[in-house]
C-alpha positions as CSV (number, residue, x, y, z in Angstrom):
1,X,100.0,99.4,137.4
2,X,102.0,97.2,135.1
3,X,100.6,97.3,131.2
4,X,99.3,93.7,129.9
5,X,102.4,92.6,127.3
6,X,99.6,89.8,125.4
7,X,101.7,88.5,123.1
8,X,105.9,88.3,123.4
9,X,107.1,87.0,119.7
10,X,111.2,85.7,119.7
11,X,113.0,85.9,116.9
12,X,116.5,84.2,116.6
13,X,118.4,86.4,119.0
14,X,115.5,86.3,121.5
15,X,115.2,82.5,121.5
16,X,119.1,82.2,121.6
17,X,119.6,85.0,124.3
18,X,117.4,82.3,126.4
19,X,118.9,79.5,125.1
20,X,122.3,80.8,126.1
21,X,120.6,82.4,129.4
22,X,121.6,86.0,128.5
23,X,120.7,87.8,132.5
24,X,119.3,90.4,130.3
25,X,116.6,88.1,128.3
26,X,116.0,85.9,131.5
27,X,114.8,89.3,133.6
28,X,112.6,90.2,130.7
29,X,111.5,86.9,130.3
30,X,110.2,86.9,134.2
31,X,108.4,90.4,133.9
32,X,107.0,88.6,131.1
33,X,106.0,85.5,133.0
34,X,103.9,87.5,135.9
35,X,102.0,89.8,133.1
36,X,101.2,86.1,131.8
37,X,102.2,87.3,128.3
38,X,102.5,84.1,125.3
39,X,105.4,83.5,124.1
40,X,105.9,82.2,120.5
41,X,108.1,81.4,117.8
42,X,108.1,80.7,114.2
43,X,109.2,77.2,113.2
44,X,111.8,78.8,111.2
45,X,113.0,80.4,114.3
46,X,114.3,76.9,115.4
47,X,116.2,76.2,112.1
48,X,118.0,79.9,112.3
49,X,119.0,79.3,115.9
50,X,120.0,75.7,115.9
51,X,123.5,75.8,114.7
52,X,127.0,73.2,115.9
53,X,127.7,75.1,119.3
54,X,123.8,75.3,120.1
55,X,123.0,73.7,123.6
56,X,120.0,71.2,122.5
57,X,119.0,69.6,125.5
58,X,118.4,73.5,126.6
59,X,117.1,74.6,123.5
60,X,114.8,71.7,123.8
61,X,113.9,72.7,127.5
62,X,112.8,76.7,126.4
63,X,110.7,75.5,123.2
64,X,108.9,73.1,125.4
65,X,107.9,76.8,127.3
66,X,107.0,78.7,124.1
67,X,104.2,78.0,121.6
68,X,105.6,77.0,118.1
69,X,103.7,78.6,115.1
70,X,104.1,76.6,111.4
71,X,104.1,78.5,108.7
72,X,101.4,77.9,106.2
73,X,100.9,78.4,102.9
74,X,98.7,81.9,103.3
75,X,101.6,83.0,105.9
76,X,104.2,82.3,103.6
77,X,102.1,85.0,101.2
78,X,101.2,87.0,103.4
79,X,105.2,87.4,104.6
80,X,106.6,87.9,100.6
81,X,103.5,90.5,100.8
82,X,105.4,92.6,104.1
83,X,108.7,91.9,102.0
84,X,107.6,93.6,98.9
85,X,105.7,96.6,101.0
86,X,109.2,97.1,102.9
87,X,111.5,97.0,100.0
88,X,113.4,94.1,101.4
89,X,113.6,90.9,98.8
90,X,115.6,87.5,99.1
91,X,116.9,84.8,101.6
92,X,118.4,87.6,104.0
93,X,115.1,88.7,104.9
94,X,112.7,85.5,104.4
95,X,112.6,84.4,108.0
96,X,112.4,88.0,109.4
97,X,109.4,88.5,107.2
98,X,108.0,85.3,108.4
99,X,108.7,86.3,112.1
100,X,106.7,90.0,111.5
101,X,104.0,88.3,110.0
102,X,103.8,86.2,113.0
103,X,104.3,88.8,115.3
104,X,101.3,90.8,113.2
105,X,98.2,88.0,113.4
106,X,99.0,87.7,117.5
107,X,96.6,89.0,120.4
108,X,98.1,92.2,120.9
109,X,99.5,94.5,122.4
110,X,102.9,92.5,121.0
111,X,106.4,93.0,121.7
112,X,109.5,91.3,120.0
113,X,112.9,90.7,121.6
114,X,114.9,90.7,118.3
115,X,118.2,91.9,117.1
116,X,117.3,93.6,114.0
117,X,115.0,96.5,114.9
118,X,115.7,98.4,111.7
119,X,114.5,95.8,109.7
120,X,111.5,94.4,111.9
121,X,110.3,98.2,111.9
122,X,110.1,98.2,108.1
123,X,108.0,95.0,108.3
124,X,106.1,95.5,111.2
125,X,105.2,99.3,111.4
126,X,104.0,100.2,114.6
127,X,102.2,97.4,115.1
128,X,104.8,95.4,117.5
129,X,106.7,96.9,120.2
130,X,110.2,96.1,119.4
131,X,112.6,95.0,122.0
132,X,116.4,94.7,121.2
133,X,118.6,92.1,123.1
Protein backbone atom coordinates (compact mmCIF):
# COMPACT_ATOMS: atom_id res chain seq x y z
CA UNK A 1 0.00 0.00 0.00
CA UNK A 2 1.16 3.36 -1.22
CA UNK A 3 1.44 6.13 1.86
CA UNK A 4 -0.97 9.36 1.23
CA UNK A 5 1.78 12.34 0.20
CA UNK A 6 -1.21 15.28 1.28
CA UNK A 7 0.61 18.07 0.48
CA UNK A 8 3.76 18.40 -2.29
CA UNK A 9 5.25 22.09 -1.73
CA UNK A 10 7.87 23.28 -4.95
CA UNK A 11 10.34 25.41 -4.28
CA UNK A 12 12.39 27.02 -7.27
CA UNK A 13 14.17 23.99 -8.39
CA UNK A 14 11.02 21.93 -8.13
CA UNK A 15 8.89 24.33 -10.17
CA UNK A 16 11.75 24.73 -12.70
CA UNK A 17 12.68 20.92 -12.86
CA UNK A 18 8.90 20.78 -14.28
CA UNK A 19 9.14 23.70 -16.12
CA UNK A 20 12.10 22.46 -17.91
CA UNK A 21 10.44 18.75 -17.82
CA UNK A 22 13.35 17.21 -15.80
CA UNK A 23 12.29 12.91 -16.41
CA UNK A 24 13.19 12.86 -12.83
CA UNK A 25 10.52 15.59 -11.49
CA UNK A 26 7.87 14.51 -14.12
CA UNK A 27 7.96 10.58 -12.63
CA UNK A 28 7.65 12.08 -9.22
CA UNK A 29 5.19 14.44 -10.28
CA UNK A 30 2.89 11.33 -11.57
CA UNK A 31 3.28 9.20 -8.31
CA UNK A 32 2.21 12.38 -6.98
CA UNK A 33 -0.78 12.76 -9.22
CA UNK A 34 -2.39 9.11 -8.49
CA UNK A 35 -1.87 9.63 -4.43
CA UNK A 36 -3.88 12.91 -5.34
CA UNK A 37 -1.35 14.95 -3.34
CA UNK A 38 -1.73 19.30 -3.78
CA UNK A 39 0.66 20.79 -5.17
CA UNK A 40 1.63 24.44 -4.19
CA UNK A 41 3.86 27.20 -4.57
CA UNK A 42 4.76 30.39 -2.94
CA UNK A 43 4.13 33.49 -5.05
CA UNK A 44 7.67 34.23 -4.62
CA UNK A 45 8.47 30.97 -6.09
CA UNK A 46 7.35 32.38 -9.49
CA UNK A 47 9.60 35.52 -9.24
CA UNK A 48 12.80 33.24 -8.27
CA UNK A 49 12.17 30.92 -11.22
CA UNK A 50 11.11 33.27 -13.87
CA UNK A 51 14.29 34.45 -15.28
CA UNK A 52 15.49 35.44 -19.52
CA UNK A 53 15.81 31.75 -20.74
CA UNK A 54 12.57 30.67 -18.76
CA UNK A 55 9.91 28.94 -21.13
CA UNK A 56 6.71 31.15 -20.14
CA UNK A 57 4.03 29.82 -22.11
CA UNK A 58 5.12 26.41 -20.12
CA UNK A 59 5.70 27.94 -17.03
CA UNK A 60 2.33 29.40 -17.41
CA UNK A 61 0.88 25.87 -18.39
CA UNK A 62 2.40 24.04 -14.85
CA UNK A 63 1.21 27.13 -12.50
CA UNK A 64 -2.19 26.78 -14.03
CA UNK A 65 -1.76 22.85 -12.25
CA UNK A 66 -0.50 24.03 -8.92
CA UNK A 67 -2.19 26.14 -6.21
CA UNK A 68 -0.43 29.54 -5.74
CA UNK A 69 -0.13 30.65 -2.05
CA UNK A 70 0.41 34.81 -1.37
CA UNK A 71 2.23 35.71 1.20
CA UNK A 72 0.65 37.77 3.83
CA UNK A 73 1.58 39.86 6.29
CA UNK A 74 1.48 37.17 9.36
CA UNK A 75 3.46 34.74 6.88
CA UNK A 76 5.94 37.15 6.19
CA UNK A 77 6.41 37.07 10.36
CA UNK A 78 5.97 34.05 10.75
CA UNK A 79 8.97 33.19 7.98
CA UNK A 80 11.67 36.10 9.72
CA UNK A 81 10.42 34.01 12.86
CA UNK A 82 11.90 30.28 11.20
CA UNK A 83 14.85 32.64 9.97
CA UNK A 84 15.86 33.84 13.36
CA UNK A 85 15.17 30.13 15.06
CA UNK A 86 17.58 28.65 12.22
CA UNK A 87 20.31 31.15 12.37
CA UNK A 88 19.93 32.14 8.77
CA UNK A 89 19.32 36.18 8.21
CA UNK A 90 19.18 38.24 4.85
CA UNK A 91 17.99 38.24 1.13
CA UNK A 92 19.76 34.70 0.58
CA UNK A 93 17.38 33.03 2.70
CA UNK A 94 14.08 35.22 2.55
CA UNK A 95 12.27 33.19 -0.04
CA UNK A 96 13.44 29.80 1.40
CA UNK A 97 12.05 30.90 4.70
CA UNK A 98 8.86 31.91 3.02
CA UNK A 99 8.75 28.48 1.13
CA UNK A 100 9.17 26.43 4.82
CA UNK A 101 6.66 28.42 6.23
CA UNK A 102 4.44 27.46 3.45
CA UNK A 103 5.43 24.05 3.45
CA UNK A 104 4.67 24.16 7.55
CA UNK A 105 0.80 25.53 7.66
CA UNK A 106 -0.09 22.66 4.77
CA UNK A 107 -2.38 19.40 5.33
CA UNK A 108 0.32 17.12 6.03
CA UNK A 109 2.10 14.59 5.70
CA UNK A 110 4.25 17.21 3.33
CA UNK A 111 7.06 16.62 1.13
CA UNK A 112 9.23 19.33 -0.74
CA UNK A 113 11.14 18.72 -4.05
CA UNK A 114 13.77 21.42 -3.42
CA UNK A 115 17.49 21.94 -4.06
CA UNK A 116 18.59 23.04 -0.78
CA UNK A 117 17.97 20.36 1.75
CA UNK A 118 20.51 21.64 4.16
CA UNK A 119 18.93 24.76 4.53
CA UNK A 120 15.05 23.75 4.28
CA UNK A 121 16.03 21.18 7.15
CA UNK A 122 17.13 24.06 9.39
CA UNK A 123 13.83 25.79 8.72
CA UNK A 124 11.54 23.07 8.48
CA UNK A 125 12.70 20.48 11.17
CA UNK A 126 11.17 17.30 10.65
CA UNK A 127 8.12 18.53 9.84
CA UNK A 128 8.39 18.17 5.78
CA UNK A 129 9.70 15.36 4.01
CA UNK A 130 12.46 16.72 1.90
CA UNK A 131 12.92 15.71 -1.58
CA UNK A 132 16.08 16.81 -3.64
CA UNK A 133 15.90 17.24 -7.46
Amino acid sequence: MTRRIETVVLDCAGLSTWVTQDRKTLAMLQVFSELESDLVVSALTIIEASHAGVNIPRLNWVLSRVRVEAVTEQAAKASAKLLKEAGLHGHRHAIDAAVAELALRQPRPVVMLTSDPVDMAKLCGDRVRLIVV
